[in-house]
C-alpha positions as CSV (number, residue, x, y, z in Angstrom):
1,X,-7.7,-8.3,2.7
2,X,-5.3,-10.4,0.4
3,X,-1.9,-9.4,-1.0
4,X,-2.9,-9.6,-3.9
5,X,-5.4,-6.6,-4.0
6,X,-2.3,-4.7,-1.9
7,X,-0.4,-5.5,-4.7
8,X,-2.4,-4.3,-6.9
9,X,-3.2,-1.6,-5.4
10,X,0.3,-0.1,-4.4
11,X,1.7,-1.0,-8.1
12,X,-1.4,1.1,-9.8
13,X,-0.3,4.1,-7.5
14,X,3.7,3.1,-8.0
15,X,4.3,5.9,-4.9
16,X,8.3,5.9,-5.5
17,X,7.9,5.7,-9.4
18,X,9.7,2.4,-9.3
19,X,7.6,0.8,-11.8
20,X,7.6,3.8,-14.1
21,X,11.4,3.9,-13.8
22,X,11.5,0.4,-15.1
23,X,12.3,-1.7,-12.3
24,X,11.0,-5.0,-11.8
25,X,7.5,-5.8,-11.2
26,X,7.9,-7.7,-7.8
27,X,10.2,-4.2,-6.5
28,X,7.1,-3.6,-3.9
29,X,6.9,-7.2,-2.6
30,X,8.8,-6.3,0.8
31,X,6.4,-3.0,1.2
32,X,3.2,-5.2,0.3
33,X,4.6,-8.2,2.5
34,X,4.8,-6.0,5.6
35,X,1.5,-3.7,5.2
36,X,0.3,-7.7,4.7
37,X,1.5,-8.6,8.3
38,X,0.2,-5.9,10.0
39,X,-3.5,-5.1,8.9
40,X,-6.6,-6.7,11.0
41,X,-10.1,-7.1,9.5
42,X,-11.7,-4.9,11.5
43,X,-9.2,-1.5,11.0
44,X,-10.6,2.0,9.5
45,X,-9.4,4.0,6.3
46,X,-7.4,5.8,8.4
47,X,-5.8,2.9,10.5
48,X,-5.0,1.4,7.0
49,X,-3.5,5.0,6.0
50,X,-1.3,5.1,8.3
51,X,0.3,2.0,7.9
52,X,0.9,2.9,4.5
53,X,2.7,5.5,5.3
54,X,5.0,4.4,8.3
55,X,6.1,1.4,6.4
56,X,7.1,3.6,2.8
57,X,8.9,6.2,5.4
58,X,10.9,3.0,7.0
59,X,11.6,1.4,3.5
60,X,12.5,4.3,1.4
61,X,13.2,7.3,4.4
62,X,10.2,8.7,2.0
63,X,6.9,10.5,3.6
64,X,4.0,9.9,1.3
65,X,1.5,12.5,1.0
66,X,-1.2,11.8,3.5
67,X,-3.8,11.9,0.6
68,X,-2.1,9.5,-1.2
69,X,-1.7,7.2,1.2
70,X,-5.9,7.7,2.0
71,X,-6.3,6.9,-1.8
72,X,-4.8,3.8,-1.0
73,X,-6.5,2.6,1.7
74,X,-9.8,3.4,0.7
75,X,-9.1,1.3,-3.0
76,X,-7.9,-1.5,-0.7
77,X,-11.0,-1.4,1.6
78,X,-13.2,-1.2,-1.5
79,X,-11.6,-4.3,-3.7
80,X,-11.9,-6.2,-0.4
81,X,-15.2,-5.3,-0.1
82,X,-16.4,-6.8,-3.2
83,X,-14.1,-9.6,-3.6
């Protein structure tokens, strides 16, 4: 998985509304940079998930929905799929 499809992925979703709220593009780079680091070829949906969500409730003290966070992974795994 590259940064770029997190990217991508985590700025369609915009989970804190950052984008939305005008602030600059790169404003998920540190979020992206550490779900980056820490994902393996070989994880699950779920594994995936769950990163997600510990590193947006460490950045932003913020628990994600679970489904959202899911929705995320499974976009992720897909775009990786076919790239």
């Amino acid at each position: 998985m590259t940064k770029d499809i997190i990217k991508a992925v985590v700025d369609k979703h915009d989970p804190e509304w950052l984008l939305r709220a005008g602030c600059p593009d790169d404003e998920y780079d540190p979020e992206i940079e550490m779900i980056f680091s820490r994902i393996r070829n070989d994880m699950t949906n779920q594994e995936i998930a769950e990163i997600i969500h510990a590193i947006f409730l460490q950045m932003f003290n913020d628990s994600l929905d679970a489904e959202l966070c899911n929705i995320m992974a499974c976009e992720m795994l897909a775009m990786t799929s076919t790239s």
